[in-house]
C-alpha positions as a Markdown table, in Angstrom:
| # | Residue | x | y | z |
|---|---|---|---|---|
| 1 | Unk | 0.0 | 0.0 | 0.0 |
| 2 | Unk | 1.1 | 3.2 | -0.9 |
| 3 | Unk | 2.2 | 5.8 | 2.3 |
| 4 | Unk | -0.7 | 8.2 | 1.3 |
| 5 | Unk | -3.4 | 5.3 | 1.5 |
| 6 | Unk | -2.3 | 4.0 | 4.9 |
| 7 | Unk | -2.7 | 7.6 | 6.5 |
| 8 | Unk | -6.4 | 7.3 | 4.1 |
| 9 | Unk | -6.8 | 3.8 | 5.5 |
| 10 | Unk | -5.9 | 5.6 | 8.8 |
| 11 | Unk | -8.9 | 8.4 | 8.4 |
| 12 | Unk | -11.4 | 6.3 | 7.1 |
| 13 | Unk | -11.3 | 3.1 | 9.2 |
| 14 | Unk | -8.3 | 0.4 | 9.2 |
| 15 | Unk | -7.1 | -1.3 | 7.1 |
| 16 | Unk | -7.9 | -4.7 | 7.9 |
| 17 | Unk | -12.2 | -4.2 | 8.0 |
| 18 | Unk | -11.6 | -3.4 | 4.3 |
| 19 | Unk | -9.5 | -6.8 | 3.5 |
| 20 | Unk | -12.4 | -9.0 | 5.0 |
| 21 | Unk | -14.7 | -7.8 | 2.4 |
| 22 | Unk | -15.5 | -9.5 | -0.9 |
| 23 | Unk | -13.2 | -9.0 | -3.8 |
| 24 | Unk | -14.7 | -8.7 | -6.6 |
| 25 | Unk | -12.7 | -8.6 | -9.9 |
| 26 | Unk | -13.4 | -6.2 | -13.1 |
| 27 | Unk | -12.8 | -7.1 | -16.8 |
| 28 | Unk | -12.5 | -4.3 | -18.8 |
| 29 | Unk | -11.7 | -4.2 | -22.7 |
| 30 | Unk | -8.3 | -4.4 | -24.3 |
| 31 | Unk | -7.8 | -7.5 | -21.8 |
| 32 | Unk | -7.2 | -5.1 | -18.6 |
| 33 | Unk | -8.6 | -6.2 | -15.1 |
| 34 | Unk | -9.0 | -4.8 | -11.8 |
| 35 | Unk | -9.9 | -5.8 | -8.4 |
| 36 | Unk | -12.1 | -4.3 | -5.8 |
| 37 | Unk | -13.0 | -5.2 | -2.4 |
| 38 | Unk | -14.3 | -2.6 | 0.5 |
| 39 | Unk | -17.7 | -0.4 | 1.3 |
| 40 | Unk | -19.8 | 1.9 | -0.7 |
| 41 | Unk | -17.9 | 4.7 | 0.9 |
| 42 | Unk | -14.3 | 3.4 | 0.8 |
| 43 | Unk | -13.0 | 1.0 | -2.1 |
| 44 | Unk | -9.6 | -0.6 | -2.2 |
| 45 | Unk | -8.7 | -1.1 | -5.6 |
| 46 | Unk | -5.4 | -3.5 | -7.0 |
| 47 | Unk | -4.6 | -2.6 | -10.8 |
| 48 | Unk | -1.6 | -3.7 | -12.5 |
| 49 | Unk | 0.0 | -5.5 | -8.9 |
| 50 | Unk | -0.8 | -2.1 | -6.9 |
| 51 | Unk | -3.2 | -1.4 | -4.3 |
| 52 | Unk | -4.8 | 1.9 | -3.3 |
| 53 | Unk | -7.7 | 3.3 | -1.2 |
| 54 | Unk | -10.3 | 5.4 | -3.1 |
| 55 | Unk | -13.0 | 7.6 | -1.3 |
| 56 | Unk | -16.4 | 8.0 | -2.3 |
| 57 | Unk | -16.8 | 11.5 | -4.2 |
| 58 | Unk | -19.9 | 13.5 | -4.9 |
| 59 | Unk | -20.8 | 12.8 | -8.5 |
| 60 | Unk | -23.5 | 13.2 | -11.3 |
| 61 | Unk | -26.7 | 11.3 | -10.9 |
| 62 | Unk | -26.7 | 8.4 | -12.0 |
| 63 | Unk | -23.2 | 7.6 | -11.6 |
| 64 | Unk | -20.3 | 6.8 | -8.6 |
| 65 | Unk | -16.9 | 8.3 | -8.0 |
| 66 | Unk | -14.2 | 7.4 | -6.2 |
| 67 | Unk | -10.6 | 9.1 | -6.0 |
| 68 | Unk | -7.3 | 8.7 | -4.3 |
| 69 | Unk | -5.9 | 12.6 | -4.6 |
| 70 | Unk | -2.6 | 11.4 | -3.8 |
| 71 | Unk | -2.1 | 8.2 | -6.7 |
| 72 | Unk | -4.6 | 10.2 | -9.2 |
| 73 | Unk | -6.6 | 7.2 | -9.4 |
| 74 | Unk | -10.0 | 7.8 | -10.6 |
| 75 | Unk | -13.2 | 5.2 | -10.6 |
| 76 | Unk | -16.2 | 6.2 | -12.4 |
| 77 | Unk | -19.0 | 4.1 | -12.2 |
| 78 | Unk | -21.7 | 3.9 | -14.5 |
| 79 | Unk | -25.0 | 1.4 | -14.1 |
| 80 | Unk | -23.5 | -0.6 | -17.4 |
| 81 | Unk | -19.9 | 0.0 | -17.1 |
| 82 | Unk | -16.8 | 1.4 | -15.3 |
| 83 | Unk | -13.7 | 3.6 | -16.5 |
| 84 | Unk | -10.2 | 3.7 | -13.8 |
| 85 | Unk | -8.5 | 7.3 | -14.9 |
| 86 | Unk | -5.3 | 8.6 | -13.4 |
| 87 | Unk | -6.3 | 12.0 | -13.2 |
| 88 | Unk | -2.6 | 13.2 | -12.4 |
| 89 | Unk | -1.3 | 11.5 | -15.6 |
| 90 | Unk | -4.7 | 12.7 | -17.5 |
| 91 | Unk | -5.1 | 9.0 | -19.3 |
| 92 | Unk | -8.1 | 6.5 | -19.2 |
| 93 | Unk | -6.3 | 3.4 | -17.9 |
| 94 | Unk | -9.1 | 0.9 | -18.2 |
| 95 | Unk | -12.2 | 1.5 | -20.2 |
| 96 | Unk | -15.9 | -0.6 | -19.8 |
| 97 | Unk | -15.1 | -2.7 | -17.4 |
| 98 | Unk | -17.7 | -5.1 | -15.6 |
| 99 | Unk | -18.2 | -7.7 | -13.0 |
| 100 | Unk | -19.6 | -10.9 | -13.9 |
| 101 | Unk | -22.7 | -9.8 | -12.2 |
| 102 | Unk | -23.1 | -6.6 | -14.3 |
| 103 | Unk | -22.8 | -9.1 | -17.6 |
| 104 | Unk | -26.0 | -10.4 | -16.4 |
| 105 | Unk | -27.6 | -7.0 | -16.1 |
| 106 | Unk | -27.2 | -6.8 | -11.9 |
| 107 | Unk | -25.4 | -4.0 | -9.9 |
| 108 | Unk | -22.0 | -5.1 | -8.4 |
| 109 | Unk | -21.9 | -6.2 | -4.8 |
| 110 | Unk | -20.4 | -3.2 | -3.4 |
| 111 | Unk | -23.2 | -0.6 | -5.1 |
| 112 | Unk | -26.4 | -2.5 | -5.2 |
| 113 | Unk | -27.3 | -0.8 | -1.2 |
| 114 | Unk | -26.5 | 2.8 | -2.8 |
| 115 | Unk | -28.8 | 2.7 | -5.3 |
| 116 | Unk | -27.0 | 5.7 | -7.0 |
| 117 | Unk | -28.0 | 4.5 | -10.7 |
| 118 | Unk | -31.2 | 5.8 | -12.6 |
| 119 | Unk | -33.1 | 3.2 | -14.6 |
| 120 | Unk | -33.8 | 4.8 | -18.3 |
């Protein structure tokens, strides 16, 4: 973990309630893959062998955010899909992403209680 998501980890509750949660593992296109375990509030993510706290933002309806300031990572979540940015490098680093339960047209675990998504 990176030294400016322990002292996150550290603000937000420790470290160790977030690994007992269910990991849940995104496939995204151009064969890239994520993994997420945590709260609707506080999301550990492991990309590409690293792992990093991100915080629940404010976002536009219909959509979740979660940032780490200090790595720049960036997870938008849409109802169909999600994008990882690094906003400090300004690239997209994964694009439409799912969990195996979104390919079936379900919310993943960690979003269904938050009911941020808006049914067209």
């Amino acid at each position: 973990m990176a030294c400016g998501d322990l002292a996150t980890a550290g603000l937000l509750g420790s470290a160790s309630a977030i690994a007992n949660e269910e990991v849940t593992t995104w496939t995204c296109s151009e064969s890239k893959q994520f993994k997420t375990s945590g709260t609707t509030e506080l999301v550990r993510i492991t990309w590409e062998s690293k792992t990093f706290d991100l915080k629940r933002e404010n976002s536009l309806p219909g959509s979740l955010r979660y940032k780490n300031s200090n790595s720049g990572h960036d997870l938008v979540v849409l109802g169909n899909k999600a994008m990882l940015f690094n906003i400090k490098s300004g690239t997209r680093l994964a694009d439409f992403c799912q969990t195996a339960e979104m390919k079936t047209g379900k919310l993943p675990h960690l979003f269904a209680n938050s009911e941020p998504f808006v049914q067209n």
